[in-house]
N, C-alpha and C positions, 0 to 999 in steps of 0.2 A: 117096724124097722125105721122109717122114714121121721117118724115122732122122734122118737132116738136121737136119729142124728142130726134134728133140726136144736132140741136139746144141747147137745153136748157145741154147735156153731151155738150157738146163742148165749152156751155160757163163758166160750170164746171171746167173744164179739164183748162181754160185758168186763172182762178183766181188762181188754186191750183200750175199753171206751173212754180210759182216764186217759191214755197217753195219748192216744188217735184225735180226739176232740177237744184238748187243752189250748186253751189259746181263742183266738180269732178265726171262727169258721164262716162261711158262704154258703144258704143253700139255697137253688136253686130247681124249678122245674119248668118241662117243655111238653108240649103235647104233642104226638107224628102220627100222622097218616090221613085217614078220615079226608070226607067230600063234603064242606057246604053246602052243596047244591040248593044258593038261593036262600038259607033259611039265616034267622039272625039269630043277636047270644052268643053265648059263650059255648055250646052244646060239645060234650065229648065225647058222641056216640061214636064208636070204630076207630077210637082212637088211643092210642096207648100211650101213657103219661110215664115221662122220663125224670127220676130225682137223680140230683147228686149232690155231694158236698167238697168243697173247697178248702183246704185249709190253709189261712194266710200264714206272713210272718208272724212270728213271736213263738 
């Protein structure tokens, strides 16, 4: 069931891809939550990473 309808959003998603993404986009991502504690790097343990995109003029 869930195959399905990740299927049918996906073929969604790819007709809309020319109009939605045409142009000048921005993407971006952020990392939230999670504790340092002390340690160096870049580590993303316990932390959940946020994408998005932007779309400029034009």
């Amino acid at each position: 069931f869930y195959r399905k309808i990740r299927e049918v959003i996906s073929y969604h998603l790819a007709l809309e891809a020319d109009e939605v993404f045409d142009g000048q986009v921005e993407l971006d991502e952020s990392y939230f939550g999670g504790h340092r504690k002390g340690k160096r790097g870049r580590g993303a343990a316990g932390k959940m990473a946020v994408f998005w995109v932007l779309k400029r003029q034009g």
